[in-house]
N, C-alpha and C positions, 0 to 999 in steps of 0.2 A: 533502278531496282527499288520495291520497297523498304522503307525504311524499319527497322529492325525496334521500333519503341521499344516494347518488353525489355529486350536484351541490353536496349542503352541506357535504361530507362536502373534495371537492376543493381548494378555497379553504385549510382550514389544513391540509390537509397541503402543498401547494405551499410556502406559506409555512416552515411547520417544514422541509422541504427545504431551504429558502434559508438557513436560521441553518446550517444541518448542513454544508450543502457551503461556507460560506463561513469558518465554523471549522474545517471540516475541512483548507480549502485552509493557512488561516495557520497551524495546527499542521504542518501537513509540510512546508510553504516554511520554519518555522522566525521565523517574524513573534509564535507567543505558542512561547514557550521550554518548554520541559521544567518540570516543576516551578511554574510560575508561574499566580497565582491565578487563579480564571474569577469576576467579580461578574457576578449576573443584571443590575445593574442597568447597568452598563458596559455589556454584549452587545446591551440593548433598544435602549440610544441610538445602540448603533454602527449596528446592522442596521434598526433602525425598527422594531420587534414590543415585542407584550407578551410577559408572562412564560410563559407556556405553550408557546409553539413555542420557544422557549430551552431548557427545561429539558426538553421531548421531543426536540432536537436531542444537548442537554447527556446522555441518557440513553443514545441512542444511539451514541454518540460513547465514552464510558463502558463501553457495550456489546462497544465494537471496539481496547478497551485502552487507549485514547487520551487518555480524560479520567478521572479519580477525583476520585468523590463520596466526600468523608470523612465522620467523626463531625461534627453542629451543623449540618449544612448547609453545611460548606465547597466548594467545589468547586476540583479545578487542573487542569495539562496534566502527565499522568505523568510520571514523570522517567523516563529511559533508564539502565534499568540492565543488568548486562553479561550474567548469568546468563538472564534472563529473553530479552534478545536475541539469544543464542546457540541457545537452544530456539526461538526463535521462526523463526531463518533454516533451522533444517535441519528444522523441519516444514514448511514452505512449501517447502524446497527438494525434498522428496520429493512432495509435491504439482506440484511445477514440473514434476521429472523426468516424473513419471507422464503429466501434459498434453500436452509434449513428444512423449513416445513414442507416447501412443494420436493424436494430432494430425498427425504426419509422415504416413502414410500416404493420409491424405485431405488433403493443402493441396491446390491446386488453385494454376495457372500464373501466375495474379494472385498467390495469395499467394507464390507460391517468386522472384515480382517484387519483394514488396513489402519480403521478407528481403533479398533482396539489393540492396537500395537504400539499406539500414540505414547510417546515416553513426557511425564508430567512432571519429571523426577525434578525439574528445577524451575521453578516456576518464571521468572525473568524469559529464559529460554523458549520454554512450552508457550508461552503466548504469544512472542515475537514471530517463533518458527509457524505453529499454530493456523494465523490470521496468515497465509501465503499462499501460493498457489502450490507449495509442495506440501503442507502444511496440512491439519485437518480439513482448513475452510476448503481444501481442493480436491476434497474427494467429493461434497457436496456439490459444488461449482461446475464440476466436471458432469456426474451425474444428471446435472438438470438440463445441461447443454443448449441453455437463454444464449445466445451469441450479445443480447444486448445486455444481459445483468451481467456475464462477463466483461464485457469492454466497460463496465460502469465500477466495476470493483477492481479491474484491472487500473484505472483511473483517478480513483480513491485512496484505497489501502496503500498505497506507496506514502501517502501523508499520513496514515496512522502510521506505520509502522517505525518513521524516521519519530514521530514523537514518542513510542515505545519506548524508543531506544535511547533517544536522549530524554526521558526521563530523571529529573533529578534525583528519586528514589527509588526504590521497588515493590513499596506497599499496592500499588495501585495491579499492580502484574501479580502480586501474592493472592491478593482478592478475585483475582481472575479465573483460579484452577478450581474451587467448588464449580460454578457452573459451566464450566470446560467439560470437567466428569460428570456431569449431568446430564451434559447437551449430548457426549460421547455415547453412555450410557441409556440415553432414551433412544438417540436414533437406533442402535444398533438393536434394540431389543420391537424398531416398528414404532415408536410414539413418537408421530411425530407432531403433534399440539406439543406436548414437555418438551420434547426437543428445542423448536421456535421458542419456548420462554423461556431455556435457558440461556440463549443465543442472545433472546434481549438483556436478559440480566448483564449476560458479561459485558454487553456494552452500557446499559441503561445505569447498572450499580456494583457494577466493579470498575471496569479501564477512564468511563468518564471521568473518574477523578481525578486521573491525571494532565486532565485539562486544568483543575486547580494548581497546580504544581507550574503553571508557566504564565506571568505577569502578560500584561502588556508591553508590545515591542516601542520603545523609543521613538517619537518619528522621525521621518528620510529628510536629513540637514538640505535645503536647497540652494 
């Protein structure tokens, strides 16, 4: 009989799914720290798999800047260092802008609802929530329906968002909600040139700063 791939096929990638998004969650919530080691064998007992949806989790994770596989088989959780985070906010943020702009023109009356519904009330929060895919950035993201600047921000923003959050202070997120209501406030009114510049602001000159806010990582002892 033929062989059923799809259906055999389904089973571990669900699984490698479930290691991927459940490290991935505690990397950005800031639950496994910067720097700090990854044992396969910790991973299998925490999540209940063996070693192969680990290290296909563990690869793609790696993949997305997140984790580093070193020399011998080590593995950790990157550290956040400032150079690399500073590059990383203002290409995402010219990508933001872009989506912004091509986006305003087509929202549709639910969505120019669903922006202004956006709660700004705490600023830490509204930006972390914000930049997500449940977020404001995802009524735009959705909207424009790039299958490729989605997979590229789906790719991205998981490394802003763990450096949001570990954050050592919250001036950099306070700075953030002017052009948030800006960007909110132009799209939903049809402007979408102001829209795209406020889109670059929040990244260009507000959240970038908090690339100042994290040294250089220590190097990897060999």
């Amino acid at each position: 009989m033929p062989v059923p791939v799809t259906e055999a096929a389904s089973p571990r990638r669900l699984i490698r799914d479930e290691v991927f998004l459940r490290l991935l969650d505690a990397i950005v919530d800031g639950d496994l720290l910067p720097g700090e080691q990854l044992y396969d064998a910790e991973i299998e007992r925490w999540v209940g798999v063996s070693r192969t949806p680990v290290r296909e989790a563990l690869n793609q994770l790696a993949a997305m800047g997140l984790v580093e596989i070193l020399p011998q088989r080590r593995t950790r959780v990157t550290p956040i260092e400032s150079r690399r985070l500073r590059e990383l906010l203002t290409t995402v943020g010219v990508l933001v802008a872009g989506v912004v702009r091509d986006a305003t023109p087509l929202l549709t009356e639910g969505d120019r609802e669903t922006l202004r519904s956006f709660d700004s009330g705490d600023a830490s929060e509204a930006v972390r929530t914000g930049l997500s895919a449940d977020g404001f950035l995802g009524v735009f993201v959705r909207r424009l329906d790039n299958a490729t600047v989605a997979r590229l921000l789906k790719r991205h923003l998981p490394e802003v968002q763990r450096a949001l959050n570990a954050a050592p202070s919250s001036a950099p997120l306070d700075k953030a909600l002017p052009p948030i209501k800006t960007l909110i406030d132009a799209a939903v009114s049809g402007k979408a040139d102001k829209a795209a510049r406020a889109a670059g602001d929040l990244f260009d000159k507000s959240i970038v700063s908090i690339a100042d806010e994290f040294g250089t990582p220590s190097k990897e002892v060999r």
